[in-house]
C-alpha positions in Angstrom: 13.6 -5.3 -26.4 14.3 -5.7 -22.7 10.8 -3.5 -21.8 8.9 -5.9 -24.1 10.7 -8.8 -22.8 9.6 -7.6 -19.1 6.5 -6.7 -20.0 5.3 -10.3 -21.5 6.8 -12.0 -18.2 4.8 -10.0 -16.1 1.5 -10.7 -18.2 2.6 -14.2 -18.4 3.1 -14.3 -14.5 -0.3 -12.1 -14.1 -2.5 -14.5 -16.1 -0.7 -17.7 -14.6 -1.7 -16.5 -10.8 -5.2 -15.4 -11.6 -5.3 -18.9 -13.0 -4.2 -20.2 -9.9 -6.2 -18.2 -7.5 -9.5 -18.9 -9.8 -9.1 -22.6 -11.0 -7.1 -23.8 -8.1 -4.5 -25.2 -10.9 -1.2 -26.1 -9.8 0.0 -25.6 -13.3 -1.2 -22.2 -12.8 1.6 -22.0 -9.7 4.0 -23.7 -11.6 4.0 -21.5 -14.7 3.9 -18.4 -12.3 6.7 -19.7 -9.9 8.9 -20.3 -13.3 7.9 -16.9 -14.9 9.0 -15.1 -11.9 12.4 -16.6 -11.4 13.1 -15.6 -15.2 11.6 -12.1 -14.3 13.7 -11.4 -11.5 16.7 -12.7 -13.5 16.6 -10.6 -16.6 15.4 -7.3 -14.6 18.0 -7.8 -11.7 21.1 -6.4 -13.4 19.4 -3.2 -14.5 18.2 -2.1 -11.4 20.5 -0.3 -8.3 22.9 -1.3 -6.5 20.0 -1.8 -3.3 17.6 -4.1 -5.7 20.4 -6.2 -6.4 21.2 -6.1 -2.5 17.8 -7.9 -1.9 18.3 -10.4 -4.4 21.7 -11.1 -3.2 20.1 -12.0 0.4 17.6 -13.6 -1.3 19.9 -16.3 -2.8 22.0 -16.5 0.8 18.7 -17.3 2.2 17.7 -20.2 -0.3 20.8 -21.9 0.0 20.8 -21.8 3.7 17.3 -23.3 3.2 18.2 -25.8 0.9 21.0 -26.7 3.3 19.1 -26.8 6.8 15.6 -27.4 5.6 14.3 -30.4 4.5 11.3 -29.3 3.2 12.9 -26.6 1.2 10.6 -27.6 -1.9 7.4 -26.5 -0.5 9.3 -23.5 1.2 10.4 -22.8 -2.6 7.3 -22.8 -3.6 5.6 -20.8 -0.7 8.0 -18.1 -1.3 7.3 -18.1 -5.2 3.8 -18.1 -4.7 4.5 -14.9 -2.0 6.4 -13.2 -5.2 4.0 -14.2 -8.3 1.1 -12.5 -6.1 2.6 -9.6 -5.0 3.6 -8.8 -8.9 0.2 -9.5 -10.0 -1.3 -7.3 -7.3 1.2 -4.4 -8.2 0.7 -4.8 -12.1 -3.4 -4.9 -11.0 -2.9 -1.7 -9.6 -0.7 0.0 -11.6 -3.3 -0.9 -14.7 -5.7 1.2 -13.0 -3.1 4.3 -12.3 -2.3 4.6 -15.7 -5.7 5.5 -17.3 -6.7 7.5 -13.8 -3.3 10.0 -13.4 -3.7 10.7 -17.6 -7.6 11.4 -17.0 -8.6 15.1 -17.6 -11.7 14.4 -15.4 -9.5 13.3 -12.5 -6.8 16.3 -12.1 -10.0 18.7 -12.2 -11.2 16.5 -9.3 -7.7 17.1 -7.5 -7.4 20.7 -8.7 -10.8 21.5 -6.8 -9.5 19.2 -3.7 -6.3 21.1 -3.6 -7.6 24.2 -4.3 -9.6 24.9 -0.9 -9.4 27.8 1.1 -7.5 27.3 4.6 -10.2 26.3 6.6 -11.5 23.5 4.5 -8.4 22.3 2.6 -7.0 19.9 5.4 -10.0 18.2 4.9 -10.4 18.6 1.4 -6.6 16.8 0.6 -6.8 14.3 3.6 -10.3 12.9 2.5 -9.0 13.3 -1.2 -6.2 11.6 -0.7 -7.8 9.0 1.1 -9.7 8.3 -1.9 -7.4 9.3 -4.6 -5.2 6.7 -3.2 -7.7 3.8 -3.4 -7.5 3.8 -7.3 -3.7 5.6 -7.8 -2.1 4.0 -4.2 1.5 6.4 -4.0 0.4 8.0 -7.2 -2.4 9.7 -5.1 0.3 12.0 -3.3 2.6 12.3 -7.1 -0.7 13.6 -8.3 -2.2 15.7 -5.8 1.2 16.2 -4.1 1.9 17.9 -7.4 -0.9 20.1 -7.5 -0.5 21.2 -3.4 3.2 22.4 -4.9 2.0 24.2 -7.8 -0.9 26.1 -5.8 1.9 26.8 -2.8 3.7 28.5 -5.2 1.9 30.7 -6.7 1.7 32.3 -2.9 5.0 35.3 -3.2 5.4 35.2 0.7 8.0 32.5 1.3 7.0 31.8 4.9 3.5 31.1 4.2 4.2 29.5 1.1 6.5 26.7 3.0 3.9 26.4 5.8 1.1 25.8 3.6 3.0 23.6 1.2 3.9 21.8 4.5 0.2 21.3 5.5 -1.1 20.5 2.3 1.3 17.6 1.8 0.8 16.2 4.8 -2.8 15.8 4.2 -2.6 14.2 1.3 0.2 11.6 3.0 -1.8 11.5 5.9 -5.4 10.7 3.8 -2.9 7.9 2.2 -1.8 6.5 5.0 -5.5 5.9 6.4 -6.4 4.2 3.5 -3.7 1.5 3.8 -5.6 0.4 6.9 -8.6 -1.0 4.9 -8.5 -0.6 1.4 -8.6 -4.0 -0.5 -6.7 -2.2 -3.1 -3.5 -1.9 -0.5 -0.9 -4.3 -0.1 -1.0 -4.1 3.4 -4.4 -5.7 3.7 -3.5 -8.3 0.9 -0.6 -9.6 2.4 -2.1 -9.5 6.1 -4.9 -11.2 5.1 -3.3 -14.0 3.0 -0.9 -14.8 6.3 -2.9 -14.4 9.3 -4.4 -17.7 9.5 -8.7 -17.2 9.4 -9.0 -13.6 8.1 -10.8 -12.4 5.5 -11.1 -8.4 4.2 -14.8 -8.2 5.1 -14.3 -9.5 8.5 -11.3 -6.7 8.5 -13.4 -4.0 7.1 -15.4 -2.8 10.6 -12.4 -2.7 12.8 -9.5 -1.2 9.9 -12.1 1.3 9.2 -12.5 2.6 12.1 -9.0 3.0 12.7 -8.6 4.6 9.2 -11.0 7.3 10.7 -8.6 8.0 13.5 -6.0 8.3 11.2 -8.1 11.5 9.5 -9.6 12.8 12.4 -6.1 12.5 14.6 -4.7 14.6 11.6 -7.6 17.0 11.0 -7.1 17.8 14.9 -3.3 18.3 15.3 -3.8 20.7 12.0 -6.5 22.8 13.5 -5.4 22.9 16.6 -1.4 23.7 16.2 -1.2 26.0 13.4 1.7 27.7 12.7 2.0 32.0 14.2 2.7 34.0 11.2 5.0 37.3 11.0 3.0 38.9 8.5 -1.2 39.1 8.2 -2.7 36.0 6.0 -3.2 36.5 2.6 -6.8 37.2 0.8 -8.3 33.3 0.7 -9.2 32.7 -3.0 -12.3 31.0 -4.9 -11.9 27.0 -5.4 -10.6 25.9 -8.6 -14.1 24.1 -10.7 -17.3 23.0 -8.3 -18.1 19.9 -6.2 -19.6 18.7 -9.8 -16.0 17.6 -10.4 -15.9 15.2 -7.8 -18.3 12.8 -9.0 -15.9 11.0 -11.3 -14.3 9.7 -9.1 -16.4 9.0 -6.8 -18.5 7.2 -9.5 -15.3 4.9 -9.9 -14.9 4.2 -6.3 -18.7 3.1 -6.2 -18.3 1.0 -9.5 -15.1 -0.6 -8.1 -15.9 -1.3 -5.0 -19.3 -2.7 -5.6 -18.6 -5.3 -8.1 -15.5 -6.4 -5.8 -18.0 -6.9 -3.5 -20.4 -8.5 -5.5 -17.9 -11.0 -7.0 -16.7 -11.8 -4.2 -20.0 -12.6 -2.5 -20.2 -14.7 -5.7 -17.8 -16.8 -6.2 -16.2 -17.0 -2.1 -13.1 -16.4 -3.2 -10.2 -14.1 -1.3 -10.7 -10.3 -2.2 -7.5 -10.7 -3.4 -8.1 -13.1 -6.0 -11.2 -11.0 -7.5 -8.7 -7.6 -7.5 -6.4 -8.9 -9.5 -9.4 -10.0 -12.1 -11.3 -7.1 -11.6 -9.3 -4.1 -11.5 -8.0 -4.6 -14.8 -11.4 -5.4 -16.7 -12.1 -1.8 -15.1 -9.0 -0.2 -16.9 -9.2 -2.1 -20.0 -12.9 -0.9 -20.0 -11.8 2.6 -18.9 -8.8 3.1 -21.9 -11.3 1.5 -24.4 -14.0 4.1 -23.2 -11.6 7.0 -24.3 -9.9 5.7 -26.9 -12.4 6.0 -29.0 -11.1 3.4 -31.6 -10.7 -0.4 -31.6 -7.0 0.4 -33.2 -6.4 3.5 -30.2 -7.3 1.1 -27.3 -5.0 -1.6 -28.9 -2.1 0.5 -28.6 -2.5 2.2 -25.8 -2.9 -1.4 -23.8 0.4 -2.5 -25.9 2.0 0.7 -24.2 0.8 -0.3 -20.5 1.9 -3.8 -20.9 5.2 -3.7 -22.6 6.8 0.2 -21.8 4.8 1.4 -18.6 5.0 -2.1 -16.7 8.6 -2.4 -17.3 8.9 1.0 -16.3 8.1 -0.3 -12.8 10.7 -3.1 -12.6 13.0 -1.4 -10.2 9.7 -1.3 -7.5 8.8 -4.6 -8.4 12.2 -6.1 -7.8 12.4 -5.0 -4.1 8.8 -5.6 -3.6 9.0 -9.0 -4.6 12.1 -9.7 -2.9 10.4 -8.0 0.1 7.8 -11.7 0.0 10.5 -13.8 -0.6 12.8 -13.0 2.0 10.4 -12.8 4.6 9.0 -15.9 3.7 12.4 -17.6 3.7 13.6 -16.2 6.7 10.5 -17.0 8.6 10.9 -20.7 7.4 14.6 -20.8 8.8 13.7 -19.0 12.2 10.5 -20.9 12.4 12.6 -24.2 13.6 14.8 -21.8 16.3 11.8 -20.1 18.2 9.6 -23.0 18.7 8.7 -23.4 22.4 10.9 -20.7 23.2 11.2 -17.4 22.0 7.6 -16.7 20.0 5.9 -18.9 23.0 3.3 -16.6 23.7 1.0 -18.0 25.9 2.2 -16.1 29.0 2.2 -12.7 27.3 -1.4 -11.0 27.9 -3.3 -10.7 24.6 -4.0 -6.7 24.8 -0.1 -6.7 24.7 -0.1 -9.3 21.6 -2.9 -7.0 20.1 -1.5 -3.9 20.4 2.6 -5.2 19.6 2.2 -4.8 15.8 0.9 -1.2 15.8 4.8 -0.2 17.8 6.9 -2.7 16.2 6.3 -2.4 12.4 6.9 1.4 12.4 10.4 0.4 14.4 11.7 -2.0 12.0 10.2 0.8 9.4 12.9 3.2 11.3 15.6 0.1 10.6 14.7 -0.2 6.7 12.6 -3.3 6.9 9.8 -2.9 4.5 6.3 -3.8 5.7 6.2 -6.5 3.5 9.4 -7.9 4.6 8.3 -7.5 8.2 5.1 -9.0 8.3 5.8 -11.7 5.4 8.6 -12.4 8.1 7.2 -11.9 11.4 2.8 -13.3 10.9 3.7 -16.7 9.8 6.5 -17.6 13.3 3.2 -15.9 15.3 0.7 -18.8 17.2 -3.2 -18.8 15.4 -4.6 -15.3 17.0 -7.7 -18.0 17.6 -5.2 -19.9 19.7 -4.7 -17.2 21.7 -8.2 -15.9 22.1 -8.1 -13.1 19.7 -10.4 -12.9 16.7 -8.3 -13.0 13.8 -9.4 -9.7 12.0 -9.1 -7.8 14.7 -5.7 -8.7 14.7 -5.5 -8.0 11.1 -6.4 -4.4 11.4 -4.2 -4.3 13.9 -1.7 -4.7 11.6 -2.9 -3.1 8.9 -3.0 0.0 11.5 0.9 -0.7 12.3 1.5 -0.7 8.4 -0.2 2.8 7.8 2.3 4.2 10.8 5.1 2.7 9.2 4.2 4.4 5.7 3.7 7.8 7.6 7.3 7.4 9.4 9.8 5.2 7.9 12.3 7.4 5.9 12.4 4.3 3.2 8.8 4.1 2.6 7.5 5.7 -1.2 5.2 8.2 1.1 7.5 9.7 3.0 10.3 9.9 0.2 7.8 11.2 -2.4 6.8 14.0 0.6 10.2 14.9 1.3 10.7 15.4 -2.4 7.5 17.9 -3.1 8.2 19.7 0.4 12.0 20.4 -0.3 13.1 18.1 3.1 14.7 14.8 4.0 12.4 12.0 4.5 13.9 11.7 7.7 12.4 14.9 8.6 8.8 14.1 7.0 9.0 11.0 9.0 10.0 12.0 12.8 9.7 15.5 12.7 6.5 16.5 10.5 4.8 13.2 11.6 5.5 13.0 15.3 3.1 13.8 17.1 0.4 12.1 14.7 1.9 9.2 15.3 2.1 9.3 19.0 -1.1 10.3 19.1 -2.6 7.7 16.4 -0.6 5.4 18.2 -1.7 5.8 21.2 -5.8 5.7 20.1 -5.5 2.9 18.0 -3.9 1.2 21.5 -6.8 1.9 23.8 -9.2 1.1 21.0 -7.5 -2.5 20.5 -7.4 -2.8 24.6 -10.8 -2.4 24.2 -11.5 -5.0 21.5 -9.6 -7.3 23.7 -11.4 -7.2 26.9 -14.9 -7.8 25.0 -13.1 -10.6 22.8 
């Protein structure tokens, strides 16, 4: 009962923002701002101890607002908005992952990937899991991360089979990682884009993507170039599970996706955003209908994704949302503290502005501050970038860029924990020992890139 209770809210709250993002209706914000309060209130007590932490801080924070603020109805509102669309985007998604990870088609796509011999697997998993996580986000590296560990240990030398378990993961994390820079799909460019002030994803697109390719490149690098000195001689490389035939799945799904984002956006003008959370799941209610088979098969598999597997989620969706509304709140509260003082920027040089977010985030990663929390907290107390001479996207990516870091490094991110997990470490140690020196040197590129961007901007 409480799955199916879960499960209608989140439809109801899905429906109610598409309605709002489409139609412009205010109802639409209404009914989604009321169906997420009653969300959060029946999941809350069955989630951990940490979930209920968040919402704890999250009711501190709106009493403080009601107290101090006296607009504290449109902050209300601003911060329900914030945690109807981040549900909707998750649920959007995780529509998607369902039919994808259960898709015979797909696995054989990630069995060849992960099946590479040495010299072409980094590649092979870091471009794979670029794409894989496009459609499956932090399912790409439960998926293929799966299949790295299975492979790995089939090897009987334990020293190679830990270094090459090693590598393998990180390419997948890594491929990951780049894709949060650009991907429409990601919340990193969602949320970016919906608080930096005149962004848009296609403006977003040149810049993120090229920093996305410094992200693979960086790690293709570091893995050729460092590899670990064996004690005993290499073992016999082995023939690649399937044929490259198996990859056109899913890169027939990217092209279909992405193209008719892109079209319907063109379309209607709307925010990318808004034509995801329409889109995506047309594609996955199209995609279990496809192989179903039956009118009476595709109804109940669709009543199992709406009212078992998205309640299955309600733990991720409790912090995530609480992740918006808390930095939404406490940007609202600091916003009156900092004005003409501490967030006055106009004496800090912009190449300094530009490049802040791709440091910072990953250090309040290192502290436990979500991304979402960070930049839902941090964009909206930030002057226009126009006001300060910086195009907008550009200062988008660079957050974006930032994010990815933080994904590849925090030891509370899903990446690294998932990582940690399938390579028998901390995520502490995925974080600042396995991923050190990417990050520097990612860091660091991404830096003189943005440097540049400045001085022609």
């Amino acid at each position: 009962m409480l799955d199916k209770i879960l499960g209608a809210l989140l439809i109801f709250i899905g429906v109610a923002v598409i309605v709002r993002e489409w139609l412009g209706s205010e109802i639409g914000a209404m009914a989604a701002a009321c169906g997420l309060v009653v969300f959060l209130a029946v999941a809350t007590p069955f989630t951990s101890w940490s979930r209920k932490a968040f919402v704890a801080i999250g009711l501190i924070l709106a009493g403080l607002t009601v107290a101090l603020l006296d607009d504290w109805p449109e902050v209300f509102a601003q911060a329900a908005a914030q945690g109807a669309f981040i549900a909707t985007f998750f649920i959007a998604l995780a529509s998607l992952r369902t039919p994808a990870s259960a898709s015979p088609a797909i696995e054989r796509c990630g069995q060849y990937l992960a099946s590479q011999p040495p010299g072409k697997r980094y590649m092979a998993l870091t471009i794979g899991g670029h794409l894989f996580a496009l459609i499956l986000n932090y399912g790409a590296i439960t998926l293929l991360g799966g299949l790295t560990e299975a492979i790995a240990g089939r090897e009987k030398n334990a020293e190679i089979r830990e270094i090459r378990n090693r590598r393998m993961l990180l390419a997948v994390q890594r491929g990951l990682c780049a894709s949060l820079c650009w991907s429409p799909l990601a919340f990193a460019t969602a949320i970016t884009t919906s608080v930096v002030a005149g962004s848009s994803w296609g403006g977003t697109a040149p810049y993120a993507i090229l920093f996305a390719l410094v992200f693979l490149v960086t790690g293709w690098a570091l893995d050729t170039l460092y590899k670990p000195t064996l004690s005993a001689p290499p073992p016999a490389r082995q023939t690649p599970i399937g044929s490259i035939r198996d990859l056109a799945p899913l890169l027939t799904l990217l092209v279909l996706l992405f193209a008719g984002v892109g079209i319907l956006e063109y379309l209607t003008g709307l925010r990318i955003i808004a034509v995801v959370m329409l889109f995506v799941p047309v594609i996955s209610i199209g995609w279990i209908a496809a192989e179903s088979g039956s009118a009476a098969e595709t109804l109940r598999r669709l009543q199992r994704l709406s009212l078992v597997e998205f309640p299955s989620y309600r733990s991720e969706l409790v912090l995530l949302v609480m992740a918006g509304i808390i930095g939404t709140l406490g940007a609202a509260l600091i916003q009156p503290l900092t004005v003409g003082h501490a967030l006055d920027l106009s004496g800090v040089p912009v190449w300094l502005v530009l490049v802040a977010p791709v440091w910072i985030i990953p250090l309040l990663g290192q502290l436990g501050m979500n991304p979402i929390l960070s930049v839902s907290m941090l964009a909206p107390l930030l002057p226009a970038p126009a006001s300060l001479g910086l195009p907008p996207n550009l200062f988008v990516a660079a957050v974006t860029a930032g994010w990815a870091l933080a994904g590849a490094t925090s030891p509370f991110t899903a990446t690294t924990l998932l990582v940690g997990r399938l390579g028998h470490v901390s995520a502490l140690t995925v974080g600042l020992v396995w991923n050190r020196a990417f990050t520097v040197w990612v860091g660091a590129a991404v830096s003189l890139i943005l440097v540049g961007f400045a001085g022609l901007s």
